[in-house]
Structures are given as C-alpha cells and as structure tokens.
C-alpha positions as CSV (number, residue, x, y, z in Angstrom):
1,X,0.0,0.0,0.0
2,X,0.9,3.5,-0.6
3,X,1.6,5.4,2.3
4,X,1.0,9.1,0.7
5,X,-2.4,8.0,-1.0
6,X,-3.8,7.6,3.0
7,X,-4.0,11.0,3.2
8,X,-5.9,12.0,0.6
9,X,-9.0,10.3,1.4
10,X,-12.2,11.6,1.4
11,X,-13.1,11.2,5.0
12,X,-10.0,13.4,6.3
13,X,-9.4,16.2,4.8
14,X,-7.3,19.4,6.4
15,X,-9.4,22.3,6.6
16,X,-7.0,24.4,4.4
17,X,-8.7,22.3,1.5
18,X,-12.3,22.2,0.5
19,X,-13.3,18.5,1.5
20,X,-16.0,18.6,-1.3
21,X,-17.0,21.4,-4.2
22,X,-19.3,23.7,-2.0
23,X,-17.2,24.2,-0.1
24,X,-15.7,28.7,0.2
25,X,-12.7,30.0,2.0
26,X,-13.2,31.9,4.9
27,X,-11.4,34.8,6.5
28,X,-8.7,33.1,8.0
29,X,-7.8,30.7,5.1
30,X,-10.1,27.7,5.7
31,X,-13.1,25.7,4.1
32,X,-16.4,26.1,4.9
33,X,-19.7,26.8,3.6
34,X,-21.1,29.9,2.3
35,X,-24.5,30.7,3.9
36,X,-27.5,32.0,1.6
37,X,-28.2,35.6,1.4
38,X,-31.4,35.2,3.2
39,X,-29.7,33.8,6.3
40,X,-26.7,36.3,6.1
41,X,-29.6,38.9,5.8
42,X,-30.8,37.4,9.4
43,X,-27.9,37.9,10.6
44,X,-27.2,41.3,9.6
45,X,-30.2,42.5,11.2
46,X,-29.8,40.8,14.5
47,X,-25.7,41.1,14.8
48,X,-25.2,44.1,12.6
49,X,-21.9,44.7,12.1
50,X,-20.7,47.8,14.2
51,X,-17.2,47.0,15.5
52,X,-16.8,44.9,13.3
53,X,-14.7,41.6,13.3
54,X,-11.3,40.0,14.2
55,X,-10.7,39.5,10.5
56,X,-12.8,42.1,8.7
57,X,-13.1,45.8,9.8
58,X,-16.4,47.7,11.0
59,X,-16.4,49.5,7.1
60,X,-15.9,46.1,5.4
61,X,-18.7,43.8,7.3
62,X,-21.0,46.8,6.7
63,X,-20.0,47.0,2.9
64,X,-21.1,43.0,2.5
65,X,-23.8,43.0,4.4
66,X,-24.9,46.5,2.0
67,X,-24.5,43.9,-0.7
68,X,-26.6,41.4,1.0
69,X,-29.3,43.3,1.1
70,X,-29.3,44.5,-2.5
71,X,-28.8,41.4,-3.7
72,X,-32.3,40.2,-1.2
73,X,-34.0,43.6,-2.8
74,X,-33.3,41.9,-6.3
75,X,-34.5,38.6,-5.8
76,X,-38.1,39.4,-3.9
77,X,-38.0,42.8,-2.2
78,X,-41.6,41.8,-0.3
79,X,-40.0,39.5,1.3
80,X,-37.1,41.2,2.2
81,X,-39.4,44.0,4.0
82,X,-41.3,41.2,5.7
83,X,-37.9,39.5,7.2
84,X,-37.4,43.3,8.5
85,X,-40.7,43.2,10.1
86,X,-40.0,39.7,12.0
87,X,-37.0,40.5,13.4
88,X,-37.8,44.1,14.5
89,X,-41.4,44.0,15.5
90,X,-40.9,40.8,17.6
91,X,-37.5,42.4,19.6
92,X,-35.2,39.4,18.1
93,X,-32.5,42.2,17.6
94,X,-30.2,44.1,19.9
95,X,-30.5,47.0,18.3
96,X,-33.1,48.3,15.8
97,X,-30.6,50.3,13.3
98,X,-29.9,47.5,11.1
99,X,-33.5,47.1,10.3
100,X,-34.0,50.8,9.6
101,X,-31.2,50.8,7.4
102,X,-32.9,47.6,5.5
103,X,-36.2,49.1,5.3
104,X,-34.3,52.6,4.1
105,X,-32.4,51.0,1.3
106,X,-35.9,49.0,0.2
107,X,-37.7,52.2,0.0
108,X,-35.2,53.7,-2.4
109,X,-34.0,51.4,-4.5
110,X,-36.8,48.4,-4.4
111,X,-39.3,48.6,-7.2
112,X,-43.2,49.6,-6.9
113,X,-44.6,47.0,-4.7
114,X,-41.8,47.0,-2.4
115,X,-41.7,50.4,-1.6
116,X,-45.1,50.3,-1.0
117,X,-44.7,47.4,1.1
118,X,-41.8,49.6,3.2
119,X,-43.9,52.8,3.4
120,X,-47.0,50.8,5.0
121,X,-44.4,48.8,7.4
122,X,-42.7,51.6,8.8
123,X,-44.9,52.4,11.8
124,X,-44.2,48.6,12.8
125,X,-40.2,48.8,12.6
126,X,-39.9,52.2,13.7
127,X,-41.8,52.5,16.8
128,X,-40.6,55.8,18.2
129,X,-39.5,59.3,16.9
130,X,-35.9,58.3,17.9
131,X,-36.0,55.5,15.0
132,X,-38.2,57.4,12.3
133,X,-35.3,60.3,12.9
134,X,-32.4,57.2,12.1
135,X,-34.9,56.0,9.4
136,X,-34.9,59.4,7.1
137,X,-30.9,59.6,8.0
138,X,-30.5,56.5,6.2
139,X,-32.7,57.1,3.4
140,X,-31.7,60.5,2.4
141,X,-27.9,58.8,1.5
142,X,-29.8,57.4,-1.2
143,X,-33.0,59.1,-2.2
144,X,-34.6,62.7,-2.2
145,X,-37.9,63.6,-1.3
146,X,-40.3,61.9,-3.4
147,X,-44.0,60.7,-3.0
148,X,-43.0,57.1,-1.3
149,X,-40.9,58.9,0.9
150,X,-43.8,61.7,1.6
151,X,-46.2,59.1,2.2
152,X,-44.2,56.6,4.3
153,X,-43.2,59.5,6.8
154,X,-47.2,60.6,6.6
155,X,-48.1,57.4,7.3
156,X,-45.7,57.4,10.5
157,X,-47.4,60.5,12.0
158,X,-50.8,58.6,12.2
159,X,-51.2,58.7,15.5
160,X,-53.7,59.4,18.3
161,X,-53.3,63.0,19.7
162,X,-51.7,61.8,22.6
163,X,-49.1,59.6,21.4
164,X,-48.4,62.5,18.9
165,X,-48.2,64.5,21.9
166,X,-45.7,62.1,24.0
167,X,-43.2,61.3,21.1
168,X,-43.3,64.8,20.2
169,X,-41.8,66.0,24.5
170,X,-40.3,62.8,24.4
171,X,-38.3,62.6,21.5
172,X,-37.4,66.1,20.0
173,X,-34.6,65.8,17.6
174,X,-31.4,63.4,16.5
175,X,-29.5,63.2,14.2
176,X,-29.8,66.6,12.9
177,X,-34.0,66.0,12.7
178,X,-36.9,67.2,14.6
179,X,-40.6,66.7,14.0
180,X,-41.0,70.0,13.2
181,X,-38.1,69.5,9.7
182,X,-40.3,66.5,9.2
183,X,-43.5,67.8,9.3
184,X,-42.8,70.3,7.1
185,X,-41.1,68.0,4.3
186,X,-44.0,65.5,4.6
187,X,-47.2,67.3,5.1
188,X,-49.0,64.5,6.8
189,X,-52.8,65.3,7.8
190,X,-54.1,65.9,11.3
191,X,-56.8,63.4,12.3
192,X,-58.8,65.9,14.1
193,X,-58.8,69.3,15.5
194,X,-56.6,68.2,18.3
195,X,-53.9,66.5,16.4
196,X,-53.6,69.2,14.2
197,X,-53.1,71.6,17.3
198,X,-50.0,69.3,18.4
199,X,-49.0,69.9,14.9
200,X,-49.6,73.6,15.4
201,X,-47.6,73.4,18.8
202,X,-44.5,71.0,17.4
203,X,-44.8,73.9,14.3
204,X,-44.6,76.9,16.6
205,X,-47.6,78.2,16.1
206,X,-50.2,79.6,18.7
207,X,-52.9,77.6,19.6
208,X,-55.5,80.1,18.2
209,X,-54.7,79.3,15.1
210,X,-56.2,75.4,15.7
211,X,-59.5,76.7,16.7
212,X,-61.5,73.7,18.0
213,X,-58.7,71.8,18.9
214,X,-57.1,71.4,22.3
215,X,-53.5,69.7,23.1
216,X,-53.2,67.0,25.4
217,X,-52.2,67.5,28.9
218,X,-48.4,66.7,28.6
219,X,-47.2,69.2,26.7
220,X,-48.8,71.8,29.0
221,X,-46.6,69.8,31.8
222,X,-43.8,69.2,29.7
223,X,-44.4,73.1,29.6
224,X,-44.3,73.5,32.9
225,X,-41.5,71.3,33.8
226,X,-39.3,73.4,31.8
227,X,-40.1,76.6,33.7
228,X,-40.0,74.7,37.1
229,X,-37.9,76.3,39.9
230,X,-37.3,73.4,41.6
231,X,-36.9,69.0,42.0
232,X,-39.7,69.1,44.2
233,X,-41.6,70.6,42.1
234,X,-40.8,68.5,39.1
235,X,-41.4,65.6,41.0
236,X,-45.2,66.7,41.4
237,X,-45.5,67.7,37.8
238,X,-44.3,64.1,36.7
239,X,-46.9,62.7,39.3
240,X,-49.6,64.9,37.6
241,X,-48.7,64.5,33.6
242,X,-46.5,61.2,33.8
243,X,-43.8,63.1,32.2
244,X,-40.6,61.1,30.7
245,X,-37.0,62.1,31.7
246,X,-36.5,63.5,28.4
247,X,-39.1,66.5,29.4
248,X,-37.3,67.6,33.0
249,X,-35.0,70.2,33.5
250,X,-31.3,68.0,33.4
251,X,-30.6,69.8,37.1
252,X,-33.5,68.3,38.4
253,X,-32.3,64.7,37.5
254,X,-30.0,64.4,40.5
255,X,-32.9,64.3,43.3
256,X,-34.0,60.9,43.9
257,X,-37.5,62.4,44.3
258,X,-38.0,62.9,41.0
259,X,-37.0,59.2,40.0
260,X,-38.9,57.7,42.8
261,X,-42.1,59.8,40.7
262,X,-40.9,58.6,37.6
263,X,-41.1,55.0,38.6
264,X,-44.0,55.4,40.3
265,X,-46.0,56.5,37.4
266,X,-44.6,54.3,35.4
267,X,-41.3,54.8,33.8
268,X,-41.0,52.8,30.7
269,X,-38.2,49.4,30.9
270,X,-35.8,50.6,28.7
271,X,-35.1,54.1,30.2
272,X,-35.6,52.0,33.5
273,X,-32.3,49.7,32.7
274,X,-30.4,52.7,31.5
275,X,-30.5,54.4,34.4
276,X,-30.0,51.9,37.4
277,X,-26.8,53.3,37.8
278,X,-27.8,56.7,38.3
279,X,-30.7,55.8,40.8
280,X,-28.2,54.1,42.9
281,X,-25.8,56.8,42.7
282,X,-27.9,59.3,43.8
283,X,-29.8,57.4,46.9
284,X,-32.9,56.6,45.3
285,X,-32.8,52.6,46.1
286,X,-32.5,53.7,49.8
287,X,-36.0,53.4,49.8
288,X,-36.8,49.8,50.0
289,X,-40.3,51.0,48.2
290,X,-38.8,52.9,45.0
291,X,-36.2,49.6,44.8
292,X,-39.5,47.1,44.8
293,X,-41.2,48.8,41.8
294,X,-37.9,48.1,40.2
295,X,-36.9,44.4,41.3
296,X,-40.9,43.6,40.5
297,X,-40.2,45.3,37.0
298,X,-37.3,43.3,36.2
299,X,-39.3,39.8,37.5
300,X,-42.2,40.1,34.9
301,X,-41.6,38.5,31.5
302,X,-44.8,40.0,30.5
303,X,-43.5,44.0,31.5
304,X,-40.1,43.0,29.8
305,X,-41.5,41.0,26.4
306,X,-43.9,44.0,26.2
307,X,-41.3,46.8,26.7
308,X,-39.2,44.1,23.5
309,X,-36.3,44.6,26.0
310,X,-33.4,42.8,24.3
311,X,-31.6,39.9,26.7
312,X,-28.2,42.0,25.2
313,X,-29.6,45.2,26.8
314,X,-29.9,43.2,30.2
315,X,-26.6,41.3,29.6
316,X,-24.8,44.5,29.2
317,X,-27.1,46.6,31.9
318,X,-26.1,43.4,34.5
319,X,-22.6,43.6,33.6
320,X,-22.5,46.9,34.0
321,X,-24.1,47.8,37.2
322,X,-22.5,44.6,38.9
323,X,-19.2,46.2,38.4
324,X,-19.7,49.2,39.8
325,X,-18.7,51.8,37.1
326,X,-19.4,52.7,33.9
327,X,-17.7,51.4,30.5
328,X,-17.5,55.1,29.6
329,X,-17.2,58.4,32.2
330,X,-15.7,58.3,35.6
331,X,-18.9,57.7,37.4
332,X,-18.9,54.8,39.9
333,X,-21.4,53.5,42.7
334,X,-21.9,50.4,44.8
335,X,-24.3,48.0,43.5
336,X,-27.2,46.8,45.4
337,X,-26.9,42.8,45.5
338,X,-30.8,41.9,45.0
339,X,-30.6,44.5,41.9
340,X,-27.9,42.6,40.4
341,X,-29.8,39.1,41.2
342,X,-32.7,40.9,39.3
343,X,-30.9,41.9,36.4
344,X,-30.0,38.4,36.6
345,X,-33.4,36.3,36.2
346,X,-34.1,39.0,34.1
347,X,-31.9,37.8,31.0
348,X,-33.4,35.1,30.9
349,X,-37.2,36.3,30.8
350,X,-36.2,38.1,27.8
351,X,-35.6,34.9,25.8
352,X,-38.7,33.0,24.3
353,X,-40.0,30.0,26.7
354,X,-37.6,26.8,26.5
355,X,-38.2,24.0,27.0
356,X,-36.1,21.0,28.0
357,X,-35.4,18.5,25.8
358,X,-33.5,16.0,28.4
359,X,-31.0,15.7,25.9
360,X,-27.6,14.9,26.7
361,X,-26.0,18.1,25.1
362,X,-22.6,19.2,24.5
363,X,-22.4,23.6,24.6
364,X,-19.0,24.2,22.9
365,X,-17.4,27.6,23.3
366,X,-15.1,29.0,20.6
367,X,-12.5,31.0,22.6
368,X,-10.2,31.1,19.7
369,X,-8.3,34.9,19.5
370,X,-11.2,35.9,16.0
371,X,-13.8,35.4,18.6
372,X,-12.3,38.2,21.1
373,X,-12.1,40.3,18.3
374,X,-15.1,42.9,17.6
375,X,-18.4,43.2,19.2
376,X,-21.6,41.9,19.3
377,X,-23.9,44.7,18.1
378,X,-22.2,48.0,19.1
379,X,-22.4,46.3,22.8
380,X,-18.7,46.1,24.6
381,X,-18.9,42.5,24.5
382,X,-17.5,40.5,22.2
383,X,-18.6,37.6,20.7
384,X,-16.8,35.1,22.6
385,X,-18.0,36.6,26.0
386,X,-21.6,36.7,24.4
387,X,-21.6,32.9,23.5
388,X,-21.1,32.4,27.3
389,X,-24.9,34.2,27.7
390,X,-26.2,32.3,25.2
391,X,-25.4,28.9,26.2
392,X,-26.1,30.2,30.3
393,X,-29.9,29.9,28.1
394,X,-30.0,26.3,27.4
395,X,-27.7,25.6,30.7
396,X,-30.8,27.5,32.6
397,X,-33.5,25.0,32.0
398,X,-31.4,21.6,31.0
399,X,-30.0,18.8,33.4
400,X,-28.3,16.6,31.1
401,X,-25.6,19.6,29.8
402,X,-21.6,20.0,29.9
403,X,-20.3,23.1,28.7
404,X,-16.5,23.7,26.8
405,X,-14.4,26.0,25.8
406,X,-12.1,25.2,22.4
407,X,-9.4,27.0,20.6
408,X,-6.3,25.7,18.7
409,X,-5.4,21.8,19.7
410,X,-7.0,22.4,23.6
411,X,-10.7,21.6,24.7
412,X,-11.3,22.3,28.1
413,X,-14.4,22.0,30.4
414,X,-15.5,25.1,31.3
415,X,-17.5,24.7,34.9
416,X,-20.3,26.9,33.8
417,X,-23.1,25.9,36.6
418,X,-26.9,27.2,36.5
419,X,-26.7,29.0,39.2
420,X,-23.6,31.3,38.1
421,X,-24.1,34.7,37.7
422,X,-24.3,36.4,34.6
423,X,-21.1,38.8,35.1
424,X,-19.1,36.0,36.6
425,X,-19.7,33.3,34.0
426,X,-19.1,36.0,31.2
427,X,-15.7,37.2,33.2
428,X,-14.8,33.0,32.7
429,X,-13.6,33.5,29.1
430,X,-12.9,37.3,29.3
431,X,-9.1,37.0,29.9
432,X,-8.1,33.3,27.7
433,X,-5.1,33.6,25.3
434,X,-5.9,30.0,23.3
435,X,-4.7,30.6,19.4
436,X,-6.2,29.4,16.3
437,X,-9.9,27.9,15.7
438,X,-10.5,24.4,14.9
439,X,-14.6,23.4,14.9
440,X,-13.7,19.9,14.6
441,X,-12.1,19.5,18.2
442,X,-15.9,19.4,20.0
443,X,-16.8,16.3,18.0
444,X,-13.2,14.6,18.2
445,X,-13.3,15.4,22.0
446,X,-16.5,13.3,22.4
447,X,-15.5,10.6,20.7
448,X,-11.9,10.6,22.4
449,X,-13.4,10.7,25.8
450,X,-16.7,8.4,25.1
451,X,-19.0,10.8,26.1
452,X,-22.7,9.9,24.5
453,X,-24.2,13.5,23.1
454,X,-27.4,13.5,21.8
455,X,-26.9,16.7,20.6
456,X,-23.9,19.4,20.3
457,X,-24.2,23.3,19.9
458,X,-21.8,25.2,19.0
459,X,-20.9,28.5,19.4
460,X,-18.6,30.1,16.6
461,X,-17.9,33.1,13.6
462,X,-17.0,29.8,11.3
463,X,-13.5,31.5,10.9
464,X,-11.9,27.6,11.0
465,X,-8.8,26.2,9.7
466,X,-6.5,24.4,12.1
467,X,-7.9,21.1,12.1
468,X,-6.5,18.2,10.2
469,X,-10.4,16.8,8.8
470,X,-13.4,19.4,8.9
471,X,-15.7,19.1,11.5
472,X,-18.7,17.7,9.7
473,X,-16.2,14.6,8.9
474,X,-15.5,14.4,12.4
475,X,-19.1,14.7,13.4
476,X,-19.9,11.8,10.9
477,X,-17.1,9.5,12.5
478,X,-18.8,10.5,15.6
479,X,-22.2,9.3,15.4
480,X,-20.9,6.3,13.4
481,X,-18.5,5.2,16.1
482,X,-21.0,6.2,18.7
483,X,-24.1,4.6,17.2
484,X,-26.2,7.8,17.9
485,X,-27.5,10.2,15.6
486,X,-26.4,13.2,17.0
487,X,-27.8,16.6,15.6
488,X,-25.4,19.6,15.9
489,X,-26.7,23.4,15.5
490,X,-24.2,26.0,14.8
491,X,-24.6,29.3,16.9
492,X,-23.5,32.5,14.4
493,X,-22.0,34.7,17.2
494,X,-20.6,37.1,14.0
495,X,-22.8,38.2,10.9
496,X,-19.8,36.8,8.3
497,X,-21.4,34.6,5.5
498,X,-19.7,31.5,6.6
499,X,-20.6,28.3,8.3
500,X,-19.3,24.9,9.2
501,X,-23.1,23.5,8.9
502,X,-23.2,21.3,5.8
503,X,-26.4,22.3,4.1
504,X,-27.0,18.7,2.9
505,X,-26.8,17.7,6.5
506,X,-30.6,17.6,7.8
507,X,-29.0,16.6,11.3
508,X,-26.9,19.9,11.4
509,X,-28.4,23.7,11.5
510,X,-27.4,27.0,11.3
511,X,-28.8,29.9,14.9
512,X,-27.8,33.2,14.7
513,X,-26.6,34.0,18.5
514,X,-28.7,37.0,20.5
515,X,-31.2,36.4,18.4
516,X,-34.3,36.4,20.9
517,X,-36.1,32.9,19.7
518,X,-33.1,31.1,19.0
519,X,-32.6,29.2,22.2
520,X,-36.4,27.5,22.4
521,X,-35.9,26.8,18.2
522,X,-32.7,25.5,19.1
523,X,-34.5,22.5,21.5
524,X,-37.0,22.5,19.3
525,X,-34.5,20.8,16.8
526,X,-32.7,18.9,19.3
527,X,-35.9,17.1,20.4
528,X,-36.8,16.1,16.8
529,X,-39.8,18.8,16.8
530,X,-38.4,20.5,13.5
C-alpha cells in the first residue's frame, strides 16, 4: 500500500482544502460553507456589524452586508421588507438600526410594490421618533424627497393626539431631525382638530390658530417642567402629567424624588435599565419602596417582552451595574446585591419559553483569538463573552448539559453551573489567550473521551482552519463510532457569511446568536420537533 495516498481520502481532509466542491474559504484561510443571502440577511439585522470583526473591519462587514441586502432587494423585495418586520417587531435584535437601514435601502432602491410594502411597514419597525429620525438619516444617503418617501413618513405621524403628543416631549430631535423638519417636508394630515393643534404646537404656532382643537395635557406639563424652579416641584409635575425624563430640566435629574415619581407613574423598561446606575448613585434605592417597583419590573416576563427589552440590553445593563462603574465616564457607585440578582433572572425572561429536551448536550465555546475580536452589536462585549450568555440559556433550564471551551489543539471543560451569575460566567472567558480555531475538536473530544451526546451546539464566527479533517467529517465519525445520531446546530456569534453546517446535513443547523427565539428553536431541533 501506498503510504501518501492515506492521506488523501475523502473522510479526512485538512481544513486548508475544500473537503467537497461547495465548499468557500473563509477569512482566515479555511473551508467552509457559504450561507444563503437570506440567512446572512438574518444575521445582519440581528448582529449588525458595528465593531466589526477579528478578521474584517467595522467599514468592510458593513459594505457586504450593503451587498446582502441589495442582492435580497433583487431577488423578492416583499420578502425582504417582511424578514425586517419579523425581526424588528418581535424584539429578536439588539438594536433596531440595522432594520431601519434595510427598510431605508428597500424604499429607495426596491421597485413599486416594495416600496409600497416599506412605506406601509414603517410604523411597525420604527416604533418611536428616535428610529423614524435614524430612518430618514438612512434614506436620504440614497434618495430625495419623493411621494413614497412623503407618504411613508405621513403614514408614521398617524397617531392618536396623545401619542403625537408624548413622542413629540419625548423625543425632539437626532441626528440633525426634529418633528417639526419632518412635518414640514411631509405634510401628513391631522386626524382631528386636536392633532392638528400638536401639529400647530410642534410647528410653533399659537394655539389660536387650531381653533377647536385642544392639546393633550403633557405638553402643558412638559411646559411647565421646563419653567420649574425646583426637583420638588418636578417631581409633582411628573406625578400629575406622567412626564418622561426626556421633558425635565437636566438639574433636576440628580434628586431621587424625581426618579422615585418617575417609577412610580410608570417609567418605561428601557429608560428603566439605562438608568439603574444613576438611581443608585444618587440614593434613590435607599427606599426599599422605589427599589421594589424596580426588582418587580425586572421579575415580569410580561412587562419585559412588552417593553421588547433585548436579553443584550440586560446582559450589558447586568454587567455593567455589577461592576460598579461605567464602560464610559468616571462615574462609579456600589451595587445593590438583589438589583444585580434581578438583572440576573431577568436575562433570561427576555428569551422566548424553552423548554427542555432532556438531551444529553454538549455547549461548545469557541475561545479562539477571531472570537475576542469585535463586538456583538455595538455592545462592549465580544462575541466570545456573548456565547457564554447564550449557552447560560439552554444551561438554565437543561440537566443533562456539559459546557466547553475550544481554541487551537486544547478543549477544556468550562464549569459553567446554572446557578452562576451572569457577570461572573461571562468574566470566565474574558481574559483566555488559546490561538487558532478548529470546529472539529468538540466532536473529536466526544469521541476521544466516550461521552454519548445527543446533541452538540456550537458556538462560533465559522472562521476555521486548524484542524486536520473538517468538523462535519468528524461529526460523521462521531455518530458512526457512537451509534447515535447526534444533531449539531451551529450558533453565528458574528454576521460573516460562513458556516461549518453542511447544508445537505438535515442533522446539522445554522442559529444566529442574540437572536431572541433562538434558544427554544434551538430545543425544538434537538428534540426532533423541527
């Protein structure tokens, strides 16, 4: 026999070559496969791409995602708008810019039907002033003024005289926007006498030139507010017109009164999260009362699905407040511990139900040095420290689950238990200095050690290429030396276009990580429901 025919087989084959025709090389010189357009479009909109990657820049993951979502546009631009709809109306994504930015691009450069179908879906992805300001930003780099554009922003000002009213104290300018640059580049109608007096008011104009029409009670307080001489007096103002932060005087912001009102009436999750820091700092957790509203808050799935509060925004809060100071300024302050246990649960709430599968299940972490490089949508975590989050998910609710961490020729268990705190099981991979990425050691590991896995998931940006056979061959010598059809997911913890799922493979999947449902999809697949 020939010796140097062995190694040119087709069931080993280094992942520096292409072990069969489908195969596309990746960003750090190995074979994998390229995903579709539709799921790298997924991906965009849930990861993004600010910060972009160990291998490719911020400016180059945006320009291929750009591409992504032309080339979706071109194939069935309907679609493409109702993908942007999923993922931002039901709160799968960290952060709702890349979905603007999708919906932007489809409303300039799809063709009739689509931009019709983007003008009547705006109200549904952008859901506050904040994003309709991001949403003409976008737009404007690659369109003028015309009628879609007239009519999609028209379409967005819709709205009951009230929440006219609210988004109009609440939210009144970005980017170089306000309502009132808006309103007069759009022209949208006033349903009624009284929403064409906020018009009137957000315009400038006197009220007695709205005869008939009265404006709701906030703005008089937000009017108010602005003229108050005092935090007492604020605090009774937000009490009477439930007026956001955004409508105080800023030197009233530093009186716990005025936060203790604001929770009280109803201060909405997100601005809640933002500003735990602050509320501690200042002394308004030293009543046990004002500190309730907010532990209760942060223990009601329903308040925190309603409020489409991301499980990034919570990760990153939790992180945040646990260690005492910010990521940015100088400001510091001393955590309260059933805050930080709040936080906690409160991750987890965020995610879709999951439900065990009683799976035997193997959660291996990529900890190679491409996965500490970038972030996970603009957050300052990267994706390797994010992984840890996602599999805390699945360790959460399973029995039957060890947890690893990979990188170059090492595979280690981790010691992730259920009851580990967010900040501390995150900190567990911060600081590891393992080189290269091979995909194929979670498989070989198995089968070395014996372990019987029902079911692997694996947590990676696909950047492979250190292994001597590709991890789908070593996932095929597992279940046939194991006897057990083992299904593996893939997690996409970066929004690249590569993945070591074989696409022929019904046993193996590709998740995109952070993205809200993927966790109880996940078991769904590894109990044989899909």
């Amino acid at each position: 026999m020939s010796d140097y025919l062995l190694s040119h087989g087709t069931r080993k084959t280094p992942q520096t070559e292409p072990m069969r025709s489908d195969q596309t090389e990746n960003s750090a010189g190995g074979f994998v496969w390229a995903i579709d357009k539709w799921s790298r479009l997924n991906r965009f909109l849930i990861l993004g791409s600010e910060g972009g990657s160990y291998y490719a820049s911020e400016r180059q993951l945006t320009k291929q995602n750009v591409t992504c979502i032309r080339e979706c546009l071109t194939e069935d631009g309907v679609r493409l708008v109702n993908v942007v709809v999923d993922v931002s109306k039901n709160g799968r994504a960290p952060k709702n810019d890349p979905a603007l930015y999708a919906l932007a691009t489809a409303i300039s450069l799809g063709d009739r039907k689509t931009k019709s179908a983007a003008a009547e879906a705006l109200p549904d992805v952008a859901r506050i002033a904040t994003h309709i300001y991001h949403f003409v930003a976008y737009a404007e780099t690659m369109r003028g003024w015309g009628r879609t554009m007239r009519w999609a922003v028209s379409n967005w000002y819709e709205k009951n005289p009230e929440q006219l009213a609210y988004q109009a104290v609440k939210y009144r300018q970005r980017d170089g926007w306000s309502h009132r640059d808006l309103l007069r580049l759009a022209h949208p109608d006033a349903r009624g006498a009284d929403a064409a007096a906020v018009f009137g008011w957000i315009g400038g104009h006197e009220s007695r030139d709205y005869p008939g029409g009265q404006r709701p009670p906030i703005i008089e307080g937000f009017e108010r507010a602005q003229a108050s001489a005092s935090a007492k007096e604020t605090a009774e103002l937000v009490r009477e017109y439930r007026l956001p932060r955004e409508a105080l005087l800023t030197e009233h912001l530093n009186d716990p009164q005025v936060w203790s009102a604001m929770l009280e009436t109803g201060m909405p999750m997100h601005a809640m999260v933002r500003n735990l820091a602050t509320m501690t700092r200042i002394g308004a957790f030293d009543s046990n009362e004002v500190k309730s509203i907010v532990i209760d808050a942060l223990g009601s799935q329903e308040a925190i699905k309603r409020s489409r509060l991301h499980p990034l925004a919570l990760l990153v809060a939790q992180r945040t407040y646990a260690s005492g100071r910010g990521f940015r300024g100088s400001n510091t302050w001393t955590p309260k511990p059933d805050v930080i246990d709040a936080l906690d649960e409160s991750f987890y709430l965020a995610f879709d139900n999951v439900e065990a599968t009683g799976k035997n299940t193997l959660l291996a972490l990529d900890v190679s040095p491409s996965m500490a490089g970038g972030q996970v949508a603009g957050s300052p975590l990267s994706p390797r420290e994010a992984s840890v989050a996602m599999a805390l998910v699945t360790l959460h609710v399973e029995k039957n689950v060890e947890v690893v961490a990979f990188a170059g020729h090492t595979i280690e268990p981790l010691g992730l238990s259920r009851r580990q705190r967010l900040d501390d099981a995150v900190r567990s991979v911060s600081n590891l200095r393992w080189s290269s990425t091979d995909c194929s050691l979670p498989f070989a590991w198995a089968l070395a050690e014996k372990k019987r896995y029902e079911s692997f998931a694996v947590y990676t940006d696909s950047e492979t290429f250190a292994g001597r056979f590709h991890p789908k061959q070593a996932l095929d010598a597992y279940r046939q030396m194991m006897g057990v059809q083992s299904r593996s997911a893939v997690v996409a913890m970066v929004s690249n276009g590569f993945s070591i799922a074989d696409p022929n493979d019904a046993g193996m999947i590709d998740f995109v990580g952070l993205d809200t449902s993927a966790p109880a999809v996940m078991n769904d697949f590894f109990a044989g429901r899909i």
